[in-house]
C-alpha positions in Angstrom: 7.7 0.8 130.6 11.5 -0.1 132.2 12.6 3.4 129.9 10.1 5.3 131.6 11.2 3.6 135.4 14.2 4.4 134.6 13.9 8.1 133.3 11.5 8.3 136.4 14.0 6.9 139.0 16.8 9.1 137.8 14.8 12.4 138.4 13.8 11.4 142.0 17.4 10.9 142.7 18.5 14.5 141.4 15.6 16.0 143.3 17.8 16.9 146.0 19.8 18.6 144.2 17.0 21.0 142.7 14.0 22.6 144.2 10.7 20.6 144.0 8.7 23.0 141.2 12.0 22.4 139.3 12.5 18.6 139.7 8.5 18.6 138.4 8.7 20.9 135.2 11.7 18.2 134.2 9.6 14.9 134.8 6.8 16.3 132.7 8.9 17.0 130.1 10.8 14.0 130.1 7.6 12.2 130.1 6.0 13.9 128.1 8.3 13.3 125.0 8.8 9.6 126.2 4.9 9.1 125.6 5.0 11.1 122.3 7.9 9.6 121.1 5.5 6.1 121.8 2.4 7.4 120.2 3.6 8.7 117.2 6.8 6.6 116.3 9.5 9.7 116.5 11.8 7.7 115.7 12.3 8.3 111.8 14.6 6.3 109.6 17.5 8.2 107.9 17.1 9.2 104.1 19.0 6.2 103.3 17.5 3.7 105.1 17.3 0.3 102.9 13.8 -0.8 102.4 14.7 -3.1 99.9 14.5 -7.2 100.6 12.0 -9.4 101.8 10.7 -8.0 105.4 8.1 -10.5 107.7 4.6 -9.1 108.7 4.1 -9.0 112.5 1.0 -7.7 112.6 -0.9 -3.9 112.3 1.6 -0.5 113.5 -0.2 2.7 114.4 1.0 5.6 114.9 -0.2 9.6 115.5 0.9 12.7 113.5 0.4 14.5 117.3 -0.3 13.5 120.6 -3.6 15.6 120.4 -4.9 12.6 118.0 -5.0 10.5 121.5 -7.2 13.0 123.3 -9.6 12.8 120.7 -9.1 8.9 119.7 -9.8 8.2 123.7 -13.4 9.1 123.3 -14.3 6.6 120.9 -11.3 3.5 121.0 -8.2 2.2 122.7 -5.4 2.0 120.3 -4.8 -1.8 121.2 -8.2 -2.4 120.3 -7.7 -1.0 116.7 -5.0 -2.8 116.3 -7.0 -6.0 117.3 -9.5 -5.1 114.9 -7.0 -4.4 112.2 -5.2 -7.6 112.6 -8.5 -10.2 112.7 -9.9 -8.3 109.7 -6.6 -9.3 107.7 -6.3 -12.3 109.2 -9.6 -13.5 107.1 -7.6 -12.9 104.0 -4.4 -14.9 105.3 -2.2 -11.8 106.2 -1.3 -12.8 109.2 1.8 -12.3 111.5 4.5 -14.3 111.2 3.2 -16.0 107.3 2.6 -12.8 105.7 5.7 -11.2 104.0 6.6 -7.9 102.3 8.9 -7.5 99.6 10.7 -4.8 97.8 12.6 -6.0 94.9 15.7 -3.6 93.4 13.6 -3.1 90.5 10.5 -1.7 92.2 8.2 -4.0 92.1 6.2 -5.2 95.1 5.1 -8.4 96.5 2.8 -8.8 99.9 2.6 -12.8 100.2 0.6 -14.5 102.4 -1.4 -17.8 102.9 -5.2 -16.9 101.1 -3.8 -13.8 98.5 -0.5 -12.6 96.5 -1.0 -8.8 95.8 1.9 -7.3 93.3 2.5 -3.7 92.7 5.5 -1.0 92.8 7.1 1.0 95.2 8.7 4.1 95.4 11.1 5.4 98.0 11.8 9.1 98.3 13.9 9.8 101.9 11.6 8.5 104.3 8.7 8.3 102.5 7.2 5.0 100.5 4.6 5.1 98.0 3.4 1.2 97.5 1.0 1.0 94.4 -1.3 -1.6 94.0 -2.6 -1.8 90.3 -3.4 -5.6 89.9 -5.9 -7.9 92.4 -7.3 -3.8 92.7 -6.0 -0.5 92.2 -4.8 1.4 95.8 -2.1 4.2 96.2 -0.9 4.1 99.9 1.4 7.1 100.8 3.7 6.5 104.0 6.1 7.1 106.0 9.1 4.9 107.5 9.5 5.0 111.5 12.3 2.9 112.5 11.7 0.0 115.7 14.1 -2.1 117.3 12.4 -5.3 115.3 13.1 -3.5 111.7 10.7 -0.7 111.1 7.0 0.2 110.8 5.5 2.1 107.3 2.3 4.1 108.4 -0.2 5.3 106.4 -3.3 7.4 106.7 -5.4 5.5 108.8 -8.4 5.7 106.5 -6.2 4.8 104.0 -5.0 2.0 105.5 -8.6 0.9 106.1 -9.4 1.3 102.3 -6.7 -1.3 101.8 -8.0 -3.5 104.2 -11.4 -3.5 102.7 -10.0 -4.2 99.2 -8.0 -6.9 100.5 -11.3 -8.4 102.0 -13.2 -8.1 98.7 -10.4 -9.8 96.8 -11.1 -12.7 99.3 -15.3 -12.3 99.4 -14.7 -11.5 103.2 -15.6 -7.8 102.9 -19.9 -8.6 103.1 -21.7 -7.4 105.7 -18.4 -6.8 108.0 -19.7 -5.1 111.1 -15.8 -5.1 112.9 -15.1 -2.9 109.0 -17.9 -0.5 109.3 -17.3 0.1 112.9 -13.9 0.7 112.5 -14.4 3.3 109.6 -17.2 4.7 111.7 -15.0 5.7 114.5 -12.0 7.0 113.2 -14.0 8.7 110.4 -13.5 11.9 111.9 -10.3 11.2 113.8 -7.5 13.5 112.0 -3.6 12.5 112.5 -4.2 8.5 113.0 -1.8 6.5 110.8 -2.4 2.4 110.4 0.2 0.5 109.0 2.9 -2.4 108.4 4.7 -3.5 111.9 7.8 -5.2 109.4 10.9 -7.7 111.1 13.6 -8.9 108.8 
């Protein structure tokens, strides 16, 4: 919010040194890319980024592939209130932020630790993209992608992807029957392309 002040506070004071349709096209654009950069987590790791060590969970990340995901997303759910969702549903299994944590060992295997449930597996790292494989408690392949925050980084995933894993984590647990917050969730962004769920990670 101070970024966008800030952007918006600067362009008021050039105004008077450009003509009003002009000093308008460049707050919308500025704008504009400040909200995008927002929605959909622009802010991609390099190649070589370091995933490797053990990273603390701090709760649910979403992101968008677009900002059109929002338009249609608006008509059905806040994106605060997914991540609510996301984050009580996980907290029945003991994945919770701030106990949880997320490790990547040098020889790629996987460990996501956390008060109720251990669940091994491997990873894979391939420039910015991770592949975490779950073949143990249950079988999962979750494809994602590395953004990069000011905390550490977030690793989104398909959202109903991410909700597959969060129902298999509840089943591990016997928290998964007759979960109305679940079925809701999947409900709604059933048909909602471009929405990405994920790990919000801190070292």
């Amino acid at each position: 919010m101070k970024k966008v002040i800030i952007i918006l506070s600067a362009l008021v004071l050039s105004a008077t040194a450009a003509n009003a349709q002009g000093w308008l096209d460049s707050f919308l654009k500025v704008a504009t890319e400040t909200v995008g950069n927002v929605v959909t987590g622009s802010n991609v790791v390099s190649s070589a980024f370091d995933i490797q060590g053990t990273w603390k969970y701090q709760g649910v990340a979403i992101g968008a592939t677009s900002d059109n995901v929002l338009t249609t997303l608006a008509a059905s759910a806040s994106t605060s209130t997914i991540e609510k969702q996301c984050d009580q549903l996980l907290a029945k299994a003991g994945i919770k932020a701030g106990i949880a944590k997320l490790t990547f060992n040098e020889d790629g295997s996987f460990l996501l630790s956390a008060g109720k449930i251990t669940l091994p597996g491997t990873w894979t790292k391939s420039g910015t993209s991770l592949t975490i494989n779950f073949a143990k408690i249950f079988t999962l392949k979750l494809n994602g992608t590395i953004k990069a925050t000011t905390e550490g980084c977030n690793i989104l995933f398909p959202a109903d992807k991410f909700l597959s894993f969060v129902q298999k984590v509840l089943e591990a647990v016997n928290k998964v029957a007759n979960n109305s917050t679940l079925s809701t969730l999947q409900s709604t962004l059933a048909n909602v392309k471009g929405l990405q769920l994920g790990f919000k990670l801190a070292k």
